[in-house]
C-alpha positions as CSV (number, residue, x, y, z in Angstrom):
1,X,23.5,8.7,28.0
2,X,21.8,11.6,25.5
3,X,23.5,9.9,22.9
4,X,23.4,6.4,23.2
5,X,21.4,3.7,20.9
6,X,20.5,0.6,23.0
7,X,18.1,-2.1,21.2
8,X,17.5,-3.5,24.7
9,X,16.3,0.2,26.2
10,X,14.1,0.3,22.6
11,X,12.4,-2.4,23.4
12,X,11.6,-1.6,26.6
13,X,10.2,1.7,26.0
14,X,8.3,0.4,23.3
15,X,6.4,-2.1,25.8
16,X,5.3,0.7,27.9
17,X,4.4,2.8,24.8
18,X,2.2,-0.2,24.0
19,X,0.6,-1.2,27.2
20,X,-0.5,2.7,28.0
21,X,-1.4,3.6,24.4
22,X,-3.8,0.7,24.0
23,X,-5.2,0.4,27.3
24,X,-8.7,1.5,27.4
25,X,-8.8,1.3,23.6
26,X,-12.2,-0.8,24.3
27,X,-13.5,1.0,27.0
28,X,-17.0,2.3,25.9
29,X,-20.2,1.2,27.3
30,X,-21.2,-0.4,24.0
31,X,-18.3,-2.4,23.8
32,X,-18.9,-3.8,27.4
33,X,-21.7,-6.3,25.5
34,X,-20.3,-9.0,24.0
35,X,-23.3,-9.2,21.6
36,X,-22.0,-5.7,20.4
37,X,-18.6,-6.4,20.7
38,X,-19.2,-9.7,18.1
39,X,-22.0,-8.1,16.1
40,X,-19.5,-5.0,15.3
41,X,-17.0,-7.9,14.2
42,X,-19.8,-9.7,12.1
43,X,-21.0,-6.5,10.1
44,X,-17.7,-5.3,8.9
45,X,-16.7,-9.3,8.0
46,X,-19.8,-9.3,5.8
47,X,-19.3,-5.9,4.8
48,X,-15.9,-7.1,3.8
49,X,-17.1,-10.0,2.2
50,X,-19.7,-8.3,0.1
51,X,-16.9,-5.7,-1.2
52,X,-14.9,-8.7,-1.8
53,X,-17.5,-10.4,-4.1
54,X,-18.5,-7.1,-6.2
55,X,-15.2,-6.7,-6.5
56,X,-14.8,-10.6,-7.8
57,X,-17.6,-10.0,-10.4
58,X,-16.3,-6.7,-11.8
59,X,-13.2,-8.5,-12.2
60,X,-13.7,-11.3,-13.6
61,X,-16.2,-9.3,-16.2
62,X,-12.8,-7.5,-16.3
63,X,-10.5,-10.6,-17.3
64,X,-12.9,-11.9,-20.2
65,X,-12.8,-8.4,-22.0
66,X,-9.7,-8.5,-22.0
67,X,-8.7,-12.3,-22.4
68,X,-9.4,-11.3,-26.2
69,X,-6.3,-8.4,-26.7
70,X,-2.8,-9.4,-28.2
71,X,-0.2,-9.9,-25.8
72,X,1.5,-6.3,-26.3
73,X,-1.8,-4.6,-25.2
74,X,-2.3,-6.7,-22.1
75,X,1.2,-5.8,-21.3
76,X,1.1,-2.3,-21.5
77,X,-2.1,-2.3,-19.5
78,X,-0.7,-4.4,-16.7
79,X,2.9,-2.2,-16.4
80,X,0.4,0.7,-16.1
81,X,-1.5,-1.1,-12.9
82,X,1.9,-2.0,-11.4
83,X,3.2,1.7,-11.7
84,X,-0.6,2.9,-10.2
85,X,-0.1,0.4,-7.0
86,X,3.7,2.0,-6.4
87,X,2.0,5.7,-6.7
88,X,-1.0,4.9,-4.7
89,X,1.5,3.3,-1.8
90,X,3.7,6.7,-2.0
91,X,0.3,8.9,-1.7
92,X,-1.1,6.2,1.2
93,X,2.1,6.3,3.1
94,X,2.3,10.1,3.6
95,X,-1.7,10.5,4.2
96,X,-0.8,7.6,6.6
97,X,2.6,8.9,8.4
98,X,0.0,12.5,8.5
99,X,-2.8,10.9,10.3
100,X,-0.7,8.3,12.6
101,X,2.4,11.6,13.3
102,X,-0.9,14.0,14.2
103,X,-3.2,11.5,16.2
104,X,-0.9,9.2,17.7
105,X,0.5,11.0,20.3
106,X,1.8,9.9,23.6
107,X,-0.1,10.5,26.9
108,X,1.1,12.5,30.2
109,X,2.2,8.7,31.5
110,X,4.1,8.1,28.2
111,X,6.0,11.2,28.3
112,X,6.8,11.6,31.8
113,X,8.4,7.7,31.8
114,X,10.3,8.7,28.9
115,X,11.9,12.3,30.6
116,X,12.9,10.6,34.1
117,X,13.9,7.2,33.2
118,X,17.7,6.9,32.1
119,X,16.7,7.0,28.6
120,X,18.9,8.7,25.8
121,X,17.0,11.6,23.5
122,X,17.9,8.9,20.5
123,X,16.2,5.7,22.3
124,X,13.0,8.1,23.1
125,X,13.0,9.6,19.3
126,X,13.6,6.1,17.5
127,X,11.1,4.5,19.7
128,X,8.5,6.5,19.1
129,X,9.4,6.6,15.0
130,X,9.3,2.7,15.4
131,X,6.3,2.4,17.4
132,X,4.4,4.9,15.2
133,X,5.4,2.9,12.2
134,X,4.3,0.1,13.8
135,X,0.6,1.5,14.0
136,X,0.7,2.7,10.7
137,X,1.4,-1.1,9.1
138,X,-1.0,-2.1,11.1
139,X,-3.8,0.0,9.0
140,X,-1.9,-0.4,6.1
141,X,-2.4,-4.2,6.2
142,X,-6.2,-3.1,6.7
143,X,-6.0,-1.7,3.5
144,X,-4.0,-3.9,1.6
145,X,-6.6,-6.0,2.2
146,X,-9.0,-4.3,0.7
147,X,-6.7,-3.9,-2.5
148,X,-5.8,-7.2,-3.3
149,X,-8.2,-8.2,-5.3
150,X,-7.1,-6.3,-8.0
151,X,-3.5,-7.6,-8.4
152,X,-5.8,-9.9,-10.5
153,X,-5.2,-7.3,-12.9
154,X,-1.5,-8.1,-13.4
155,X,-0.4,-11.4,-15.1
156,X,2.4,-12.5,-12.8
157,X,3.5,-16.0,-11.4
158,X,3.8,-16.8,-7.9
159,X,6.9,-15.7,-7.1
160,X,6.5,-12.1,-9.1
161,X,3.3,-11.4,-7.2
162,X,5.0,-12.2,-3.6
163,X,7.8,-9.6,-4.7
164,X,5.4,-7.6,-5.4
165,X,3.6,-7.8,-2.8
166,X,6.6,-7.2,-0.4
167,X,7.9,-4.4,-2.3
168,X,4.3,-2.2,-1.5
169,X,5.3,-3.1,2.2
170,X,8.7,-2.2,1.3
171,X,7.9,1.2,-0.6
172,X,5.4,1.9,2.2
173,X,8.1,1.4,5.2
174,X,10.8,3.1,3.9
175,X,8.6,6.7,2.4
176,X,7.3,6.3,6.0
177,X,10.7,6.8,7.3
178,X,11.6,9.6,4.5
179,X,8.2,11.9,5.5
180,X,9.5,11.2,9.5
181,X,13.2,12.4,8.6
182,X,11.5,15.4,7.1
183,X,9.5,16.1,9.9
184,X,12.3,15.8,12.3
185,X,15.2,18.2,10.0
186,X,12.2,21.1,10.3
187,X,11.3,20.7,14.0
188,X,14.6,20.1,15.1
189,X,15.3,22.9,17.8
190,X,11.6,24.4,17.7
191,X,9.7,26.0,20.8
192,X,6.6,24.1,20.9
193,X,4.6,26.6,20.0
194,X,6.6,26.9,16.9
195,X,6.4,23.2,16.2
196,X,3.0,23.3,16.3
197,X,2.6,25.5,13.6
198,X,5.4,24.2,12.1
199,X,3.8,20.7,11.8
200,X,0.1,22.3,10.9
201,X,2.0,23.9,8.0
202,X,3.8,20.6,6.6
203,X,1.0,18.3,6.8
204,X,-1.2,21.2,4.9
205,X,2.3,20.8,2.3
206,X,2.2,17.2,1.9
207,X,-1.5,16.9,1.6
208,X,-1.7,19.6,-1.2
209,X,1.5,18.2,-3.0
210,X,0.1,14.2,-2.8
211,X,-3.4,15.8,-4.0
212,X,-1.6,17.3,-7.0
213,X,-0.1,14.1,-7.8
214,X,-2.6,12.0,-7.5
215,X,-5.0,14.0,-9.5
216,X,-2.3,15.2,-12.4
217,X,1.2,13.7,-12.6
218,X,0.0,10.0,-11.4
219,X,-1.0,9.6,-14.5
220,X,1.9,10.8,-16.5
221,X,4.1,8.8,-14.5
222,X,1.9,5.6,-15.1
223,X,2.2,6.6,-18.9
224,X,5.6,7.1,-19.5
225,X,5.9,3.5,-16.9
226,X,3.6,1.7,-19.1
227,X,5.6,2.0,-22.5
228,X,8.9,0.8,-20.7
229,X,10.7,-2.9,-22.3
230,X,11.6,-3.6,-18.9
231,X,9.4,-6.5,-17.8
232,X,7.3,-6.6,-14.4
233,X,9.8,-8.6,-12.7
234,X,12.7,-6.3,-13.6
235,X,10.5,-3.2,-12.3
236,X,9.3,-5.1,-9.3
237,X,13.0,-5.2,-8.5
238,X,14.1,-2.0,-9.1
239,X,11.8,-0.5,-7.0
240,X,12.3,-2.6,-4.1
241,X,15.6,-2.6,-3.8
242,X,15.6,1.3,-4.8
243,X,13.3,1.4,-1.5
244,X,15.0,-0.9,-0.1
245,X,18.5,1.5,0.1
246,X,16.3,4.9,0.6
247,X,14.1,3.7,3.5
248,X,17.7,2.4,4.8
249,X,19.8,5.6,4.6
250,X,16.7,7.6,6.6
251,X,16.6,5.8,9.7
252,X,20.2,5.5,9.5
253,X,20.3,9.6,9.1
254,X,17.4,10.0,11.6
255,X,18.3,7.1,14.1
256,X,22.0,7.9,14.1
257,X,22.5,11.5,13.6
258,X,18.9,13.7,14.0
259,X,17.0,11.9,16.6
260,X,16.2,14.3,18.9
261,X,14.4,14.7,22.1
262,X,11.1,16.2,20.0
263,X,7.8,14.0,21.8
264,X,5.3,16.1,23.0
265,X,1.2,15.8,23.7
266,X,-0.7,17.1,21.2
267,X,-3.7,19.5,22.0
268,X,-6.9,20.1,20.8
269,X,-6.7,23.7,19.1
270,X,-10.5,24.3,20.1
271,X,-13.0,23.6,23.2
272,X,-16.6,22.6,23.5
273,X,-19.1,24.1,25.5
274,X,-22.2,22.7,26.1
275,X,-25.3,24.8,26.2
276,X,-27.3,23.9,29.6
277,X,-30.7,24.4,27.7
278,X,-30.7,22.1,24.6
279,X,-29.2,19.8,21.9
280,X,-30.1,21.5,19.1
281,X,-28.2,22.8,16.1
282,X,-26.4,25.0,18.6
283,X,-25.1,22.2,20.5
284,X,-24.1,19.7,18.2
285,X,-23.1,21.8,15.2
286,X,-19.9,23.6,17.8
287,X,-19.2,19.7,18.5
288,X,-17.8,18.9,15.0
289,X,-17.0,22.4,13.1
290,X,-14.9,23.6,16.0
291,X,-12.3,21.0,15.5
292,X,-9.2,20.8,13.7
293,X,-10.9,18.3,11.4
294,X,-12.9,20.9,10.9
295,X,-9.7,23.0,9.8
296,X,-7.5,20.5,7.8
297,X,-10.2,19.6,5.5
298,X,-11.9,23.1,4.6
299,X,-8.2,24.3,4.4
300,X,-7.4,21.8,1.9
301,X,-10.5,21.8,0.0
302,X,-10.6,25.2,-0.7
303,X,-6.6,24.9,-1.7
304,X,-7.4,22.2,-4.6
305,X,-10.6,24.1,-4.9
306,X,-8.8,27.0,-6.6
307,X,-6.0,24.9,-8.0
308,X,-8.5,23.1,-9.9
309,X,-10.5,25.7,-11.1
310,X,-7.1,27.5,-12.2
311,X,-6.1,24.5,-14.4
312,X,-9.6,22.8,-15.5
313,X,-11.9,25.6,-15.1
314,X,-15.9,25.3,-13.5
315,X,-16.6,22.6,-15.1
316,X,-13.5,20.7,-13.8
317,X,-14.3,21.6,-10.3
318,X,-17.7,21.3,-10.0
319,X,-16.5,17.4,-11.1
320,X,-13.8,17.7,-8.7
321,X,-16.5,18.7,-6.1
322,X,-18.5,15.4,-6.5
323,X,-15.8,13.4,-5.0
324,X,-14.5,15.7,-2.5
325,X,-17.7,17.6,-0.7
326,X,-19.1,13.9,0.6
327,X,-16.0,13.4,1.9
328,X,-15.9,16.2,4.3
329,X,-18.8,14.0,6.3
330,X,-16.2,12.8,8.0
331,X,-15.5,15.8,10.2
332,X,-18.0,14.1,12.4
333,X,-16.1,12.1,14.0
334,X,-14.5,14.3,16.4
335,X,-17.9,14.5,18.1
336,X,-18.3,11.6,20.1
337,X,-15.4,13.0,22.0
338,X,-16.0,16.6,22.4
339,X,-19.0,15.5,24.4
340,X,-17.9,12.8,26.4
341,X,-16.8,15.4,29.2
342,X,-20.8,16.7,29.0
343,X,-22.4,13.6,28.7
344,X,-23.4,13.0,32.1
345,X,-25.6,16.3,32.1
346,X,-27.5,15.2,29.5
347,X,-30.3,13.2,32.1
348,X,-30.4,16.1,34.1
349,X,-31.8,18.5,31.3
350,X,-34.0,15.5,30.1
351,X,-31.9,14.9,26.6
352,X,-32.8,11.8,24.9
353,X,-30.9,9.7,22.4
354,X,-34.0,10.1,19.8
355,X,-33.5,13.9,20.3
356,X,-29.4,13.4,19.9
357,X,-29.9,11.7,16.9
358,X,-32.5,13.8,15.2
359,X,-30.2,16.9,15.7
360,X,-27.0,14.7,14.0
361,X,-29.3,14.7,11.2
362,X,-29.7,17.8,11.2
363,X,-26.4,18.6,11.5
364,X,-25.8,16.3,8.5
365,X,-27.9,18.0,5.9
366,X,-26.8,21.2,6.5
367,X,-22.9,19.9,5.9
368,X,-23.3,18.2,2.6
369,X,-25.8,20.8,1.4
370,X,-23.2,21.6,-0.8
371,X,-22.7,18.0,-2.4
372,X,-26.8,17.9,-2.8
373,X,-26.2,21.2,-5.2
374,X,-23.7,19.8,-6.8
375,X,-25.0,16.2,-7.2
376,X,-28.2,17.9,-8.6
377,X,-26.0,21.0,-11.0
378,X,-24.4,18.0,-12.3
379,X,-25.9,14.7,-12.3
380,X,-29.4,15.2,-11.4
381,X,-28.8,12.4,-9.0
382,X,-29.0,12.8,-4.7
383,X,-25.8,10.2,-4.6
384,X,-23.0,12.5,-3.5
385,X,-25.6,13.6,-0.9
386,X,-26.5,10.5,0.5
387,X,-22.8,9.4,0.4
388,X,-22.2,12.3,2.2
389,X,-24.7,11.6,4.8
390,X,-23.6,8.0,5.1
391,X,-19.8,9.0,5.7
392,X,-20.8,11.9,8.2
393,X,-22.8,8.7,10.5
394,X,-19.9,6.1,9.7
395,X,-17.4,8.8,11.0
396,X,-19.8,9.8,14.0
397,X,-20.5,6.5,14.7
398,X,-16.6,5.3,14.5
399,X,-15.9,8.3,17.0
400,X,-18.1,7.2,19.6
401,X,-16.4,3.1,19.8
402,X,-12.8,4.8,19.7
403,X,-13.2,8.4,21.2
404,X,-9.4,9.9,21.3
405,X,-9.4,10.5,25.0
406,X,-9.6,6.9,26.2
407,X,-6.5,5.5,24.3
408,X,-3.8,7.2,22.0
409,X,-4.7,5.4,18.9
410,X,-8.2,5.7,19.2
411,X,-8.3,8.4,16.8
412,X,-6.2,6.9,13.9
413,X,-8.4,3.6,14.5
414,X,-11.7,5.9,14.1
415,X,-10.4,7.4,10.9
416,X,-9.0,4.4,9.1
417,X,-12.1,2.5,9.8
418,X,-14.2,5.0,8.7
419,X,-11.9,5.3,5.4
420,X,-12.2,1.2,4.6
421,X,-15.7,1.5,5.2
422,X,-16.0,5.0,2.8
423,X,-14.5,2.5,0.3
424,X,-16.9,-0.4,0.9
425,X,-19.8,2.2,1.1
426,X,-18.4,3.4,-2.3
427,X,-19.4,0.3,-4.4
428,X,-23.3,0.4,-3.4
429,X,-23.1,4.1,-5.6
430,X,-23.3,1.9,-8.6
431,X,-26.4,0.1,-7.5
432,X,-29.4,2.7,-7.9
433,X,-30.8,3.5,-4.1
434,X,-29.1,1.4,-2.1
435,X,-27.5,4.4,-0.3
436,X,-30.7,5.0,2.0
437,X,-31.1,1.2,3.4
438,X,-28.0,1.9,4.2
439,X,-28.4,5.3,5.9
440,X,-31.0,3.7,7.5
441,X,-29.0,1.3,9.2
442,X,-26.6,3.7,10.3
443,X,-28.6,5.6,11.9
444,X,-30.4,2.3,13.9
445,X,-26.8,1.4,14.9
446,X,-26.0,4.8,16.2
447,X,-29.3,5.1,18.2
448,X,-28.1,2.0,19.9
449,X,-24.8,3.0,20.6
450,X,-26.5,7.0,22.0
451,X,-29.0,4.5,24.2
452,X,-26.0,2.8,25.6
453,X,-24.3,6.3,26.3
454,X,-27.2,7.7,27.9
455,X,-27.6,4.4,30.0
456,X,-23.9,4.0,31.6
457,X,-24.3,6.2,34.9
458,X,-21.4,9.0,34.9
């Protein structure tokens, strides 16, 4: 049976892969309110909402400047926003398949149902591609949500802008299966050990080479699309169906001919202690640098770091920096996790959440001390630093609801929420100091969610 392909055994496994990965995926004290549970749904509608709307307004400010071009213009312009979505889908679907392949990873139950039931190594391997794909749409439509608005942009009739529309799902589900066939030629037959590293060093690969092309040869791409006779229809089509027969041939290749027996459980490369004495500094700070968070995004920002300042120069990077030293706030979000194990000593030694929280703060400042030089070197402004600060409670926050050891997918929910809500938070930058009402709030909703920690007897 190693070789056999059964769509009735797929099925199967995939139930249980879905009733053990998502069980528990609410099971946090704060989430045992219903208040909570509603109010969490409420904010991010209105914070939705409110994205929506500034989006709307910016938009439609958009539409009337450029009601008054020629024809040819508004053409060029809109081939250029068509070719833009098809990059930004490739770049999305390998950060995806990066996040979902390293954080959505089956438990002890999974893997041991899958090794002793009469399962073939292919069922196993294209179940889990499947299942992982399915998680991976599922963010994906998060997103797509959040991009819609802006197919405004593109002057299309009904029927272009549903083809459209399923060729982004279309792109996104077939580059998904490409990056998994890669994976699966370069682990195939690997110690684990081996395809540890082996998987580290890819991801660190892909990241670096979708960086590169989304800072440089996007654009030249978009360019060269832009001054094309084809018409949006005829490159609506040739992508799908272009994506169509790719994302086609690699399942065949991996479902039929590589699919290999190559699940595993992924592990934490570092541990937390807790000192028994205090939650200062010394406490927290181990929590969230001695992850491999931590890792992936020093790694890579020193990588683009010196690739930038090799092409552009200071200047260039120091610009580069604005963007990318905020973002590293959310490294934070492995920390509601590391101390879930600890937790329950915290009453003994007389911790409160007031104290917690102060030291998060802490903790905070010291990480995007580099974006406040920057912000100041180069814009006189404290924006990248309170962004920073922002993303490093939304991520801290987002990893306490969905802390990775109470469900497999916790993680990749924790991350993708606190990416659509980096976006969101991204749109009050233009509006001068609403960055700290916003802080402020964080920080309220995170002292609630510490106070319903501290409350839960362990």
């Amino acid at each position: 049976m190693t070789n056999s392909l059964k769509f009735k055994n797929i099925l199967c496994i995939l139930k249980f892969f879905y009733n053990d990965t998502f069980h528990g995926l609410f099971n946090r004290p704060f989430f045992r309110s219903k208040v909570n549970r509603y109010g969490i749904i409420l904010i991010l509608i209105l914070l939705y909402l409110g994205y929506f709307y500034l989006n709307m307004v910016e938009l439609n400010a958009l539409s009337n400047i450029i009601q008054g071009r020629n024809s040819a213009n508004l053409m060029f312009a809109a081939k250029m926003t068509l070719s833009s979505y098809f990059n930004v889908i490739l770049i999305l679907s390998a950060l995806l398949f990066i996040l979902v392949n390293s954080t959505v990873s089956l438990s002890k139950n999974s893997l041991f149902f899958a090794k002793t039931l009469p399962f073939s190594e292919k069922e196993v391997s294209v179940s889990q591609m499947i299942f992982k794909l399915s998680v991976a749409l599922a963010f994906f439509e998060l997103l797509i949500i959040i991009v819609i608005p802006t197919l405004k942009l593109i002057p299309m009739n009904i029927f272009t802008a549903c083809l459209v529309l399923m060729t982004l799902h279309t792109l996104f589900i077939s580059s998904f299966f490409i990056f998994d066939l890669i994976y699966t030629l370069v682990l195939k037959d690997t110690t684990f050990t081996k395809r540890i590293l082996l998987t580290f060093a890819l991801d660190f690969l892909i990241v670096v080479l979708v960086m590169v092309h989304f800072l440089v040869t996007r654009f030249k791409v978009d360019a060269w699309t832009s001054v094309q006779k084809e018409s949006i229809l005829v490159m609506t089509c040739i992508v799908f169906f272009a994506s169509l027969m790719i994302g086609t041939i690699a399942y065949l290749l991996n479902s039929m001919f590589f699919a290999k027996d190559n699940i595993y459980v992924h592990l934490n490369y570092f541990k937390i202690v807790l000192p028994a004495f205090s939650i200062g500094l010394a406490t927290t700070m181990p929590a969230i640098i001695r992850s491999k968070n931590f890792l992936y995004f020093w790694a890579l920002l020193i990588v683009i770091s010196i690739g930038s300042f090799i092409q552009n120069g200071l200047d260039g990077t120091l610009q580069l920096w604005l963007f990318l030293l905020p973002i590293l706030g959310i490294v934070a979000i492995t920390y509601g996790d590391a101390m879930i194990s600890v937790r329950k000593l915290f009453s003994i030694y007389k911790i409160s959440p007031l104290t917690e929280l102060i030291s998060l703060l802490g903790v905070s400042i010291i990480l995007m001390s580099p974006a406040l030089y920057v912000g100041i070197a180069e814009k006189q402004s404290l924006d990248p630093f309170m962004y920073g600060i922002n993303i490093f409670f939304v991520a801290t926050i987002a990893g306490f609801l969905f802390p990775k050891s109470q469900s497999n997918v916790n993680e990749t929910i924790a991350s993708v929420l606190t990416f659509v809500i980096m976006i969101i938070l991204s749109a009050l930058i233009s509006f001068e100091g609403a960055l700290y009402p916003s802080l402020i709030i964080l920080l309220c909703v995170l002292y609630l969610i510490l106070r319903k920690e501290y409350e839960v007897p362990r």
